[in-house]
MIKEKOL-634310 format. One record per residue (C-alpha): residue in three letters; residue number from 1; z negated, x negated, y negated. Coordinates in steps of 0.2 Angstrom, whole numbers. Example, Ala and Ser with C-alpha at 12.3 -4.5 7.8 and 13.67 -1.06 7.14 Angstrom:
// MIKEKOL-634310
+-------+------+-------+-------+-------+
| gulum | keke |    up |  east | north |
+-------+------+-------+-------+-------+
|   ALA |    1 |   -39 |   -62 |    22 |
|   SER |    2 |   -36 |   -68 |     5 |
+-------+------+-------+-------+-------+
// end
This chain:
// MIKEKOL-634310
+-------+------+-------+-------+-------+
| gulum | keke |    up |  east | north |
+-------+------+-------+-------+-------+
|   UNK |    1 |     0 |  -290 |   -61 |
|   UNK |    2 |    -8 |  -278 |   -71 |
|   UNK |    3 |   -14 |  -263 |   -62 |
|   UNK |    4 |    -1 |  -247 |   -65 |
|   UNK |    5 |   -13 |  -231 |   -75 |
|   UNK |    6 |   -11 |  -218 |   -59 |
|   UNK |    7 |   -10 |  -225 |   -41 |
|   UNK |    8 |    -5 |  -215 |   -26 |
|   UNK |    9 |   -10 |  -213 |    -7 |
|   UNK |   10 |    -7 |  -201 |     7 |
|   UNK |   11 |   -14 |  -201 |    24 |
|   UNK |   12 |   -15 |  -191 |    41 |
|   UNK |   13 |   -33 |  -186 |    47 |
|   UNK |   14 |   -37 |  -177 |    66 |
|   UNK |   15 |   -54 |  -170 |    66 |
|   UNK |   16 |   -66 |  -160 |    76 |
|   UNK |   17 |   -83 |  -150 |    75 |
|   UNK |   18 |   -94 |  -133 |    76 |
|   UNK |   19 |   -85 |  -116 |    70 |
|   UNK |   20 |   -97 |  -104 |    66 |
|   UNK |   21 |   -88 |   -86 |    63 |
|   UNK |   22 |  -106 |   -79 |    55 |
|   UNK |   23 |  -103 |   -62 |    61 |
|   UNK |   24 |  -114 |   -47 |    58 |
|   UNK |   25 |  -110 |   -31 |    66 |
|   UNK |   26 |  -111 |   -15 |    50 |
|   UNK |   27 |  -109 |    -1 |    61 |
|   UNK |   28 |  -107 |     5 |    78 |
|   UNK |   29 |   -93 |    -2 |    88 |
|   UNK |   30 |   -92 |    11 |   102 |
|   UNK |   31 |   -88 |    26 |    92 |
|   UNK |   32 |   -74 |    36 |   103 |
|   UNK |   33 |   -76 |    35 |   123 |
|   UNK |   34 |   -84 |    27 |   136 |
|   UNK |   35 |   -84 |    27 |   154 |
|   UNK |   36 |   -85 |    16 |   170 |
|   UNK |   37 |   -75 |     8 |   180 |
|   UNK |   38 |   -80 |    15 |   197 |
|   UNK |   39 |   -69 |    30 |   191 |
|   UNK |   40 |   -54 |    20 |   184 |
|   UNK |   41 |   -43 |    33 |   186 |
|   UNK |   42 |   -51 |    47 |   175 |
|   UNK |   43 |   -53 |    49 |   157 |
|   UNK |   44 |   -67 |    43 |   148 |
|   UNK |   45 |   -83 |    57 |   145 |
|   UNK |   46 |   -87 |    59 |   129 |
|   UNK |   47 |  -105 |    52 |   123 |
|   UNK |   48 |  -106 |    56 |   105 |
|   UNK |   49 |  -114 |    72 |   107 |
|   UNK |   50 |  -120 |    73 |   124 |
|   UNK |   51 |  -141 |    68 |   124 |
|   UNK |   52 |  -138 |    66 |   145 |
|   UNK |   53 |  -126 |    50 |   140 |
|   UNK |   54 |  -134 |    44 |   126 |
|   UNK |   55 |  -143 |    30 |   136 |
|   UNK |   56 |  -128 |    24 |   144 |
|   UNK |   57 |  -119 |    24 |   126 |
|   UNK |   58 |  -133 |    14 |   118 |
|   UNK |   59 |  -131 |     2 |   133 |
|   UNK |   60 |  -113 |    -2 |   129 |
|   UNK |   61 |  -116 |    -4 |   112 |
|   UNK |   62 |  -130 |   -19 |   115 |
|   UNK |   63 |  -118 |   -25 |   129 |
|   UNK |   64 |  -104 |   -24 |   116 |
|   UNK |   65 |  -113 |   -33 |   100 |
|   UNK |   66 |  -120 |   -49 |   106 |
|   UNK |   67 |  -119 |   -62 |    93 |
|   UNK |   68 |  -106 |   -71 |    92 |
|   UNK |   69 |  -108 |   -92 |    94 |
|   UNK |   70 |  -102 |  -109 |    88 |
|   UNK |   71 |   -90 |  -117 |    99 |
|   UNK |   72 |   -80 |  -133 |    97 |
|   UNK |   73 |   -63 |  -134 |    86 |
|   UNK |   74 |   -48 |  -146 |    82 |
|   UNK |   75 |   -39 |  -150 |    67 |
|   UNK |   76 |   -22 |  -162 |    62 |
|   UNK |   77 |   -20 |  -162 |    42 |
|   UNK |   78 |    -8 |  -172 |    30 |
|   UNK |   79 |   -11 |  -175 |    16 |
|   UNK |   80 |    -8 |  -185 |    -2 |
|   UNK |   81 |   -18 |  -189 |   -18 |
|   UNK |   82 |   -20 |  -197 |   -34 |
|   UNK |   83 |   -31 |  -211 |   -42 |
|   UNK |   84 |   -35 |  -207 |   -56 |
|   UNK |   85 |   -47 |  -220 |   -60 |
|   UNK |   86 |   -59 |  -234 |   -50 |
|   UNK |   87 |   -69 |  -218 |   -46 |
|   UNK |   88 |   -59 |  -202 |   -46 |
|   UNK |   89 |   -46 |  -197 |   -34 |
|   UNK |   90 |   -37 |  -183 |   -32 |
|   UNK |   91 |   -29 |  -173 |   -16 |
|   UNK |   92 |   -21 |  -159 |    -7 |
|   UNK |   93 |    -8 |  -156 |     9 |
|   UNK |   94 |    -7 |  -145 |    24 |
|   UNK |   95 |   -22 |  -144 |    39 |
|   UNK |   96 |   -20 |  -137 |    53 |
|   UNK |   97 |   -34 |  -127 |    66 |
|   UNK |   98 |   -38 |  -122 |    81 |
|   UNK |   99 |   -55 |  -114 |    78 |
|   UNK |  100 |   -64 |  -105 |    94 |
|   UNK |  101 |   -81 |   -95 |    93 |
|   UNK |  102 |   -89 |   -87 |   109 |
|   UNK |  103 |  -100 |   -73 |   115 |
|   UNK |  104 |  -105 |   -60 |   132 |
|   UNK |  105 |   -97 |   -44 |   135 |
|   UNK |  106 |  -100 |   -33 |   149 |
|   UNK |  107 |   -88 |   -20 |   141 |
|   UNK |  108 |   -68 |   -22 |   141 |
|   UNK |  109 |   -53 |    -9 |   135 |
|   UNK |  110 |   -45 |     1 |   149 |
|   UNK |  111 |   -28 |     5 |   147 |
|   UNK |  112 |   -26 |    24 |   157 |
|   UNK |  113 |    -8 |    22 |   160 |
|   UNK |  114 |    -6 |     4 |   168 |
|   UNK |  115 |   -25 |     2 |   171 |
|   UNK |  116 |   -24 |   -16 |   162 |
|   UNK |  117 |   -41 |   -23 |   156 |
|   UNK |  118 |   -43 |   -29 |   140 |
|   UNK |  119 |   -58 |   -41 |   131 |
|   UNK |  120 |   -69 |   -31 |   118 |
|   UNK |  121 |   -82 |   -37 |   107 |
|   UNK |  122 |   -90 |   -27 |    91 |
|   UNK |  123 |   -88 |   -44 |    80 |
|   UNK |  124 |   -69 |   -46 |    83 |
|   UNK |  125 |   -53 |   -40 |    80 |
|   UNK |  126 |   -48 |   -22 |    84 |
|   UNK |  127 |   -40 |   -17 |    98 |
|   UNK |  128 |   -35 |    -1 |    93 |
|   UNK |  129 |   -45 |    13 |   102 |
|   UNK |  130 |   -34 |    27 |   103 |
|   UNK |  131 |   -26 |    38 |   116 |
|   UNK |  132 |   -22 |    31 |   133 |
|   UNK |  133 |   -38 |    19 |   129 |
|   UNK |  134 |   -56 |    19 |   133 |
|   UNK |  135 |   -70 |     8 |   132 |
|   UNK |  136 |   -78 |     4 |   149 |
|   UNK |  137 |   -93 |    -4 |   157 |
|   UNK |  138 |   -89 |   -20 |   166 |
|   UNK |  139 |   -98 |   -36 |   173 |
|   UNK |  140 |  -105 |   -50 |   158 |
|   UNK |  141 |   -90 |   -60 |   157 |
|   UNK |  142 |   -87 |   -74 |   144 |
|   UNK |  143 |   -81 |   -70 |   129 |
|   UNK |  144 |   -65 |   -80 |   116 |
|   UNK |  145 |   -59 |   -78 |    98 |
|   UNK |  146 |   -47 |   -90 |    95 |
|   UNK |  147 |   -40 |   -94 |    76 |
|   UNK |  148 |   -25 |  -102 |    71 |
|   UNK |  149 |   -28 |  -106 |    53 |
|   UNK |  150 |   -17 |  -117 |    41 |
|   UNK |  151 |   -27 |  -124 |    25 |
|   UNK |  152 |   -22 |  -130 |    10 |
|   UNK |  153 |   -38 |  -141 |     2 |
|   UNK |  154 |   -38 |  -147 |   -16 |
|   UNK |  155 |   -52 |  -160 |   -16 |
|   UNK |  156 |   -59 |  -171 |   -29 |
|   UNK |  157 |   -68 |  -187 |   -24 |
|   UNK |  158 |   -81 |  -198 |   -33 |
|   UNK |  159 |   -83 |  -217 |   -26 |
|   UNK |  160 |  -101 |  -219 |   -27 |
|   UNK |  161 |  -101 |  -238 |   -19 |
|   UNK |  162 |   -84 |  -249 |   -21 |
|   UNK |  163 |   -86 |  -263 |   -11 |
|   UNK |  164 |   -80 |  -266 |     8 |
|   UNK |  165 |   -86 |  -252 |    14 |
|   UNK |  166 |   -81 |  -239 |    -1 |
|   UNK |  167 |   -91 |  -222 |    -1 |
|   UNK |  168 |   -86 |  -207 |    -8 |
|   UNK |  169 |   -93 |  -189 |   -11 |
|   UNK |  170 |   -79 |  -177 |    -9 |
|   UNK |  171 |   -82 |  -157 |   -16 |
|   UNK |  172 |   -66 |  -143 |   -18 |
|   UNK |  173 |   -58 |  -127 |   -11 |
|   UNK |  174 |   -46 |  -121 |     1 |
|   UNK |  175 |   -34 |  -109 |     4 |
|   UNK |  176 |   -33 |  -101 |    20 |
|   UNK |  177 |   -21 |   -95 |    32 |
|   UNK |  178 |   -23 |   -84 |    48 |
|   UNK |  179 |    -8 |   -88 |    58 |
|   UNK |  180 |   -15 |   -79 |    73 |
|   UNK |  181 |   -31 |   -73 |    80 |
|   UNK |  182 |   -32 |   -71 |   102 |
|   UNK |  183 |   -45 |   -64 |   110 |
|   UNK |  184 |   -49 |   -70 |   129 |
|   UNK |  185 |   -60 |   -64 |   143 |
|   UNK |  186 |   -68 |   -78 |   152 |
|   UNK |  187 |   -57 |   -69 |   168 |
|   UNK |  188 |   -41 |   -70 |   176 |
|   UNK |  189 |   -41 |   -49 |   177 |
|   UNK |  190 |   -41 |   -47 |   158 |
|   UNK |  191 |   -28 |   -48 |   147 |
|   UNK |  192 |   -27 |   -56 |   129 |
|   UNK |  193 |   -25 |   -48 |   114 |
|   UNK |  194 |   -16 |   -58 |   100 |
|   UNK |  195 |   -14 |   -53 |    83 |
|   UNK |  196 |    -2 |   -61 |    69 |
|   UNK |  197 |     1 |   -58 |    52 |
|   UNK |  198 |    10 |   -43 |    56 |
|   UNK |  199 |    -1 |   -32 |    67 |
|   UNK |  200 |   -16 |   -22 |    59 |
|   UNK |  201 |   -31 |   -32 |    63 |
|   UNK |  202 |   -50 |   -33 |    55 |
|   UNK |  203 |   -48 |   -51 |    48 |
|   UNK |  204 |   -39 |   -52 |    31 |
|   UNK |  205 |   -23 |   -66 |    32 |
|   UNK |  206 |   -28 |   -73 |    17 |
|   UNK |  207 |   -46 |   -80 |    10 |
|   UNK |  208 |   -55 |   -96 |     1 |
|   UNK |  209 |   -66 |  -107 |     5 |
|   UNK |  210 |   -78 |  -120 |     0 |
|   UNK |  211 |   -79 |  -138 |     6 |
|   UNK |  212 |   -91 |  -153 |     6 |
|   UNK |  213 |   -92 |  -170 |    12 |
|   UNK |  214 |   -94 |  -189 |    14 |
|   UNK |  215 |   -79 |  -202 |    14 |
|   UNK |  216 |   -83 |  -219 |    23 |
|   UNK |  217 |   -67 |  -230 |    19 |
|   UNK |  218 |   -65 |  -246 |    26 |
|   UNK |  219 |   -49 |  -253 |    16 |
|   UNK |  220 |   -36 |  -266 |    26 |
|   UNK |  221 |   -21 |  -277 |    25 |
|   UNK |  222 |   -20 |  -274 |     8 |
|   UNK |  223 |   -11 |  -256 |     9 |
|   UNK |  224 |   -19 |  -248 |    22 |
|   UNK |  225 |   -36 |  -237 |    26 |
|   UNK |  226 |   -48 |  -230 |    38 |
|   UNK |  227 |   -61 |  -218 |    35 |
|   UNK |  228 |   -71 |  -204 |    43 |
|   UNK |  229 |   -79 |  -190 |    34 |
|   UNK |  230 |   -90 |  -179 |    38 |
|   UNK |  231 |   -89 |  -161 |    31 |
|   UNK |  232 |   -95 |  -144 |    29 |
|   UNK |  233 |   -83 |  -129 |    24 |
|   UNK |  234 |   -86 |  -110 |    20 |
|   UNK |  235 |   -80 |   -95 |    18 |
|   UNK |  236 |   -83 |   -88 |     0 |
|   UNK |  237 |   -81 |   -70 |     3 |
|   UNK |  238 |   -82 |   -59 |    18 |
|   UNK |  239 |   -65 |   -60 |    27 |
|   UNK |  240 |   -64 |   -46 |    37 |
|   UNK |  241 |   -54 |   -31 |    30 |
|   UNK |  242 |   -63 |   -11 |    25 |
|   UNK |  243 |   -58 |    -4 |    45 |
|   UNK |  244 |   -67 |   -18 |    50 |
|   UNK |  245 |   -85 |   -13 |    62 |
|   UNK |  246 |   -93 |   -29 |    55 |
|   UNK |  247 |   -91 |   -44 |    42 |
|   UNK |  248 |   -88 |   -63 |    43 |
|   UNK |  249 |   -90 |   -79 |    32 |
|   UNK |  250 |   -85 |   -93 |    43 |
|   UNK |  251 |   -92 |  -108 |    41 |
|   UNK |  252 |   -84 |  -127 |    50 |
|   UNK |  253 |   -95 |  -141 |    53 |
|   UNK |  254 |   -83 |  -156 |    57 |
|   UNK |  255 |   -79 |  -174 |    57 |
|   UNK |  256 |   -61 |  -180 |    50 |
|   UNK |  257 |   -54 |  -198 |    57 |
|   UNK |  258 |   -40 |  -205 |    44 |
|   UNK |  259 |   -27 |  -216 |    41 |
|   UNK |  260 |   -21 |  -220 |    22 |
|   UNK |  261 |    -6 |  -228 |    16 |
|   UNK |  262 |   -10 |  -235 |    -3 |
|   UNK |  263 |     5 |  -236 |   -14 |
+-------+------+-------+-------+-------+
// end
């Protein structure tokens, strides 16, 4: 039988690797009030102007803006594609992340009216400093911002060796979605904070990205496929809004495991 001039396939990948949130902290993220917690029941004292402070104010902001590291994520995707030709396919569909960076803190945000702790980090999403809140000292404690992001790829793939074991370079863009952001205090006595698309936080909803990789695609039983690909994907831009302290281009190292179904 003569081969049809456009032949289709769709596949479901799981994959896993390094998330890297590339912070950098633009300005100071202790700006308001700061006290300790061996007085929890007073209000914070004002630092901004006060030189007998000062020290403990640059203390907090140190503690405050350690930088923030690579930590392991997940992904589940589905998605379909096009042959163009022997070499060029075609794809898009829906992936979905859980994508986790860490870091130390040895600062939190006290609630004054239910005295509940909160996590606090200058490279994360704002907590809303404002009246009833203040920023105190605490013990280093471990330190989690946690994504929820949907993608949507389009990818363009060039078979570079057909033979039993195909391989591919794979090069396109994604849209990005941040479904929600949670940050975590490596303690049971502090609260998360989560943010969705509704609440005001310092990471923009929507952003692009750039992705790179390798497909290793071992075709069997005629309609079937398995392949692996390793992959690299960044931010384009920073994604943090203007009232953010600081500026991020994340970047995912990772490793995708598929299945595919030629039609």
């Amino acid at each position: 039988k003569e081969k049809a001039a456009l032949a289709w396939n769709t596949n479901v990948n799981v994959g896993s690797g390094s998330f890297n949130p590339n912070s950098e902290i633009t300005s100071s993220p202790v700006n308001s009030t700061v006290s300790t917690l061996n007085n929890p029941g007073t209000a914070g004292r004002t630092t901004e102007n006060n030189y007998s402070n000062s020290q403990e104010r640059e203390t907090v902001q140190d503690l405050s803006s350690a930088p923030m590291r690579s930590n392991v994520s997940f992904t589940v995707g589905l998605q379909a594609g096009v042959v163009l030709n022997d070499r060029w396919n075609i794809k898009s569909g829906l992936q979905f992340g859980n994508y986790r960076s860490s870091s130390n803190s040895s600062t939190v945000i006290r609630d004054r009216n239910s005295d509940r702790l909160y996590p606090y980090h200058g490279a994360s999403s704002s907590t809303e400093i404002s009246d009833g809140r203040v920023i105190n000292v605490t013990s280093e404690y471990e330190f989690y911002n946690d994504f929820q992001i949907l993608s949507i790829p389009l990818m363009a793939s060039y078979k570079l060796v057909d033979r039993k074991l195909d391989i591919a370079l794979v090069a396109g863009l994604t849209g990005d979605f941040i479904l929600k952001n949670t940050l975590r205090g490596g303690s049971d006595q502090i609260n998360d904070i989560s943010f969705d698309q509704n609440d005001r936080q310092s990471y923009r909803n929507i952003f692009a990205s750039g992705i790179t990789g390798i497909e290793f695609s071992y075709p069997f039983a005629d309609k079937y496929a398995l392949s692996i690909m390793p992959t690299y994907k960044r931010a384009l831009t920073n994604v943090t809004s203007k009232s953010a302290t600081f500026n991020s281009m994340p970047a995912f190292m990772g490793l995708n495991m598929s299945l595919a179904y030629m039609f």
